[in-house]
Every structure is written in C-alpha cells, then in structure tokens.
N, C-alpha and C positions, 0 to 999 in steps of 0.2 A: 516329906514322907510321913505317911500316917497307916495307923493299923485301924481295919475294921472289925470292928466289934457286933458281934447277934446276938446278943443275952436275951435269953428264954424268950426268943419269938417261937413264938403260936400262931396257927393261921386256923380259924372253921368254916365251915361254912354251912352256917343253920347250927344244928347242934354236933356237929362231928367235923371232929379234928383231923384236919390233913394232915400237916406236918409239925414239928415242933424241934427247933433248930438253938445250939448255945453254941459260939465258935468264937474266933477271933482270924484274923486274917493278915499275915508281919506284911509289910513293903515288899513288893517284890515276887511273893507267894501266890502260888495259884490255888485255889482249892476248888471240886467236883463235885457236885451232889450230884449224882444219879438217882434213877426211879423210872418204873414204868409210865406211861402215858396218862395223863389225867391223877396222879400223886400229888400234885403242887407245886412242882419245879417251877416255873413259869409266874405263880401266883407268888412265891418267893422272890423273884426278883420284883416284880410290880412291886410290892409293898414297901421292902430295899431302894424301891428309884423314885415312889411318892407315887403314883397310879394305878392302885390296887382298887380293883372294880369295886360300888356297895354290895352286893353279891356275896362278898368276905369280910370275916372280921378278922384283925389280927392285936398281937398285945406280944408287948415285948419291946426292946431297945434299939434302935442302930446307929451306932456312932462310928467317927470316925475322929480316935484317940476323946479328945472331952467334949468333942463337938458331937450333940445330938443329930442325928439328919431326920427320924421319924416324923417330928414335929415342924418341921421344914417344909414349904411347897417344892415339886420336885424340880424347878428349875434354879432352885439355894443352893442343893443337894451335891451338886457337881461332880457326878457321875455317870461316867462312860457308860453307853450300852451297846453292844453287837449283836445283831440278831441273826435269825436265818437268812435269813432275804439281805442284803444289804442297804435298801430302803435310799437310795440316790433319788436325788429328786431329778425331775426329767426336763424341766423348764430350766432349768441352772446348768453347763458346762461344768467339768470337771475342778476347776480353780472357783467355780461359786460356790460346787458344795464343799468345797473343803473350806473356806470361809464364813460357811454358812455357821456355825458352832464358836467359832473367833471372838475372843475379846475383843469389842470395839478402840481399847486402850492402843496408845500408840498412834502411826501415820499409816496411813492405807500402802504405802509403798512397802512398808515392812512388814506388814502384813503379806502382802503380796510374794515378798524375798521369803520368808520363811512358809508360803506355800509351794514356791519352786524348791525349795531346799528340801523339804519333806517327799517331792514327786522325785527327784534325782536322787534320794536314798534307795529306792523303791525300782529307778530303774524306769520310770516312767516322766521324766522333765521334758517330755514333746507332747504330753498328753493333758495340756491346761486347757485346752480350748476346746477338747473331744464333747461331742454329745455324750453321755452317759452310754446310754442304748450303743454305740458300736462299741464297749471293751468287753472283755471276756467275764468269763467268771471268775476268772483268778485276780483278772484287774479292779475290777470291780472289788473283790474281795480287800485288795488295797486300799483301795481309796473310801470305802468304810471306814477300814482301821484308821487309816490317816488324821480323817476327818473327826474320830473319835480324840484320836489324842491331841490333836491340835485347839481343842477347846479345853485341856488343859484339863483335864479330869482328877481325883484325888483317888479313885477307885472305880475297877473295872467291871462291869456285869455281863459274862458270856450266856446267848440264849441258845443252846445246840446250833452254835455261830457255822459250822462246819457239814453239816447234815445236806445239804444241797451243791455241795460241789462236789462231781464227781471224780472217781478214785483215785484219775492220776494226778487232781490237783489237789486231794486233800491232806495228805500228810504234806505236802512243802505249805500250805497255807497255814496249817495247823502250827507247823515246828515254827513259823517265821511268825504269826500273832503271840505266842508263846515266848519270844525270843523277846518282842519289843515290849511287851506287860512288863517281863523279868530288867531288860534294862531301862525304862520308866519309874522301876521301883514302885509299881502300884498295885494294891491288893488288888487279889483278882478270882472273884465269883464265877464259876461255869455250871451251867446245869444241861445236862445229856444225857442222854438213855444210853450211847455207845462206848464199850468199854473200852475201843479203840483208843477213843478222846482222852477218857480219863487216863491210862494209861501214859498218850504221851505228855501231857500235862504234868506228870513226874511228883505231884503234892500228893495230897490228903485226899479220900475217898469218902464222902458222907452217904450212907444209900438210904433212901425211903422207901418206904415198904407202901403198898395199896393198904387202904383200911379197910 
C-alpha cells in the first residue's frame, strides 16, 4: 500500500496556466477534482500516467510514497486507468482482455484460475469466452475494472469513468468501482464534471476553476 503524492504540479499550455494541484492521496482514498470542460482534468491524469501530449508543459512531482513516477516511462508507473468508454479490445474474448494487463510471472494456468476467480466475484464466470461486443454496459463496465486491477496497480486514475452509462446503471457501477478501489486499498484519482460522482465518492473535492 502506498500514498500518492502531487507536489506543486503545474500544468500550461503556452503561457497560461491550467491548473495547479499539491495533494497526497492515503491507500484506500478516493479523491475528485472537478471542473468545467476543457479546465485540465484530463490533461492531469495524462501527466500522472506518463502521456501528456507535447502540447503541455507540466513541473511538479508524482510519487508514489519515495518512488518518483514522473520520471518514469508510463508503462514503470503502474497505474490503473478507467476511462469513459471502457476500451475492450474486440479481437480478444473476454478472458484475453483481462489477461491482457497480467503479469507474465507465474504459469499460465494460474493466471487463467485467478481470471475465473475475478469473473465469479463479479457474477459473471460463464462470461470468459464472450465476444466483448455482446455484454452490456454494465458488463462491460466490469470487465474494465477487472482487467484494471488484475494488472496489479499501485494507484487508481478515474476519467469521468461513469458519464456514459446510463441512469439506471450508474449509481450501482459507481457504488461497486468505489467499493473495490476502497478494498484494494489503492489511491484513487477521479476527475468529473458531475457532482453526482463526486458526491458518492464520499472523499475530498478539489474544483478547478476555467482560466
């Protein structure tokens, strides 16, 4: 378990300053930055995951407890992201993409055992072999998360992960991604424009203002 830390990250772009963020993030924690549209939400986590467009300049820290990550290519960094979209690959069955993130460590059988263990918490262990394209949005919304934490993540990056499921699946998605960050014990990043989210995210509320 490890806390993330954001010491005096700056982001510009050209000469004016988006945003400018000093936090820390305990195990376990969720925290929200809110903001209007085109504020930097977004450009905040790229920088946080290593993929920050040239487009942007940023300065500032990000560690996770004494470990640097900014200096890191971001595949060192070993950090979950969830996005809007859930981003399944469509050439892969449902037991490839959750494998797809996998430590290669270990035998392929047990790798395999702890991606059927993962689908049966979930409610879903008849669903290894599906195409992607037939689950739902909520299933879907699953097997993101899954596939996120089964690569073993030290910290969590939510992109308005909830904004495209609709309404009667967004608070049970919401309250259950929320549930497994908290028992993960992994910091956890969200940025939203809805005050819903932040809300039942139950932490800290950072807001960025337009410039």
């Amino acid at each position: 378990m490890a806390t993330l830390h954001l010491d005096n990250v700056q982001i510009h772009q050209g000469q004016q300053l988006l945003l400018s963020l000093d936090t820390a993030i305990a195990p376990g924690e969720i925290v929200t930055v809110m903001g209007p549209s085109g504020v930097g939400k977004s450009t905040l986590l790229a920088y946080i995951a290593g993929f920050l467009s040239p487009a942007f300049q940023a300065s500032g820290q990000v560690r996770l407890d004494d470990t640097r990550l900014d200096t890191l290519p971001a595949e060192q960094r070993h950090l979950g992201l969830l996005f809007q979209d859930p981003l399944l690959f469509p050439h892969l069955d449902v037991e490839g993409n959750l494998a797809f993130g996998m430590r290669r460590d270990g035998r392929s059988g047990e790798r395999r055992e702890r991606i059927r263990a993962a689908l049966a918490s979930v409610g879903l262990e008849a669903f290894a072999r599906r195409d992607p394209a037939t689950l739902s949005g909520g299933q879907k919304a699953r097997v993101a998360l899954l596939r996120v934490l089964l690569s073993a993540p030290r910290a969590i990056l939510l992109d308005e992960p909830f904004s495209k499921l609709d309404a009667a699946l967004r608070d049970e998605i919401r309250q259950w991604v929320f549930e497994r960050v908290r028992d993960h014990h992994l910091p956890t990043l969200m940025v939203t424009h809805d005050e819903a989210d932040a809300r039942a995210a139950g932490g800290r509320i950072l807001t960025l203002s337009a410039a």
